[in-house]
N, C-alpha and C positions, 0 to 999 in steps of 0.2 A: 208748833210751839209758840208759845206766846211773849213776848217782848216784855220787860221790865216796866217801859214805858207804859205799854197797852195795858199792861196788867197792874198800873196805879193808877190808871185813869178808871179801872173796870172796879177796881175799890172806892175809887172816890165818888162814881156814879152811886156804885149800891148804898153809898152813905149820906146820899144827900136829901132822904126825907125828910122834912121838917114834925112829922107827925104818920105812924103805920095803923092803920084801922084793919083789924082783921075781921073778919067776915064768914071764915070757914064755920064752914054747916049751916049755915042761915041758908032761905030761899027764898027767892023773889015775893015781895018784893023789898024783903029787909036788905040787905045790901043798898039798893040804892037809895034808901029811905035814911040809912047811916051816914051814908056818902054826904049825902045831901045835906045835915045836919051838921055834918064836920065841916064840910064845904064854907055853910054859912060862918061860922065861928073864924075863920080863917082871915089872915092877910094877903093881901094881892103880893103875887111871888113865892107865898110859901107851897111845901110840897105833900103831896098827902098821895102815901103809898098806900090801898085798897088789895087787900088779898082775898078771893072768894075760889069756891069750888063749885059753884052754881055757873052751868056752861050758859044759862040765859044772860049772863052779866056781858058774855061779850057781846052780844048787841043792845042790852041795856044802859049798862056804864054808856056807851060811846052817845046815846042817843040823851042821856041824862047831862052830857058834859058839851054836847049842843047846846043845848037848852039852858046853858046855866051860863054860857061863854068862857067856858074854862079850857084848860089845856090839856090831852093827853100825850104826856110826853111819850110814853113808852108801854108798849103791853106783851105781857110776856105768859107762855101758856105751854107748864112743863108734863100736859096731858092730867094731872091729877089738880093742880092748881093752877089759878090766874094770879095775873100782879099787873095792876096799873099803877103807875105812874101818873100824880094827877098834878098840875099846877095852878093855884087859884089866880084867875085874871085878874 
């Protein structure tokens, strides 16, 4: 069972994108071609939630978000979908 506490803090995570790019059905390499374009547009500290169903994204995003010096806070992968958590540096 989950706690009051834990479970306002587990809303308040899910709601702290600043910006959701969805990506489902796209395949590589549009997803990180998106990413990459919203990335640019961004302020340092804002958050950009990335949903894709292309299982190449989990080694792609991470290797895209090297290379850009950005942040992934969080990546979550419910077998049909992915979800990063991205934060611009």
């Amino acid at each position: 069972m989950i706690s009051i506490k834990t479970e306002k803090k587990l809303r308040k995570r899910e709601k702290m994108a600043d910006l959701t790019l969805n990506a489902l059905g796209k395949k590589c390499p549009m997803p990180i071609l998106m990413t990459k374009k919203e990335l640019k547009k961004m302020s340092p500290g804002q958050t950009l939630e990335l949903i894709v169903d292309d299982k190449g994204a989990l080694k792609d995003v991470p290797a895209l978000i090297h290379k850009t010096g950005d942040i992934i806070l969080e990546t979550k992968d419910d077998g049909e979908q992915i979800t990063f958590m991205i934060q611009k540096a």
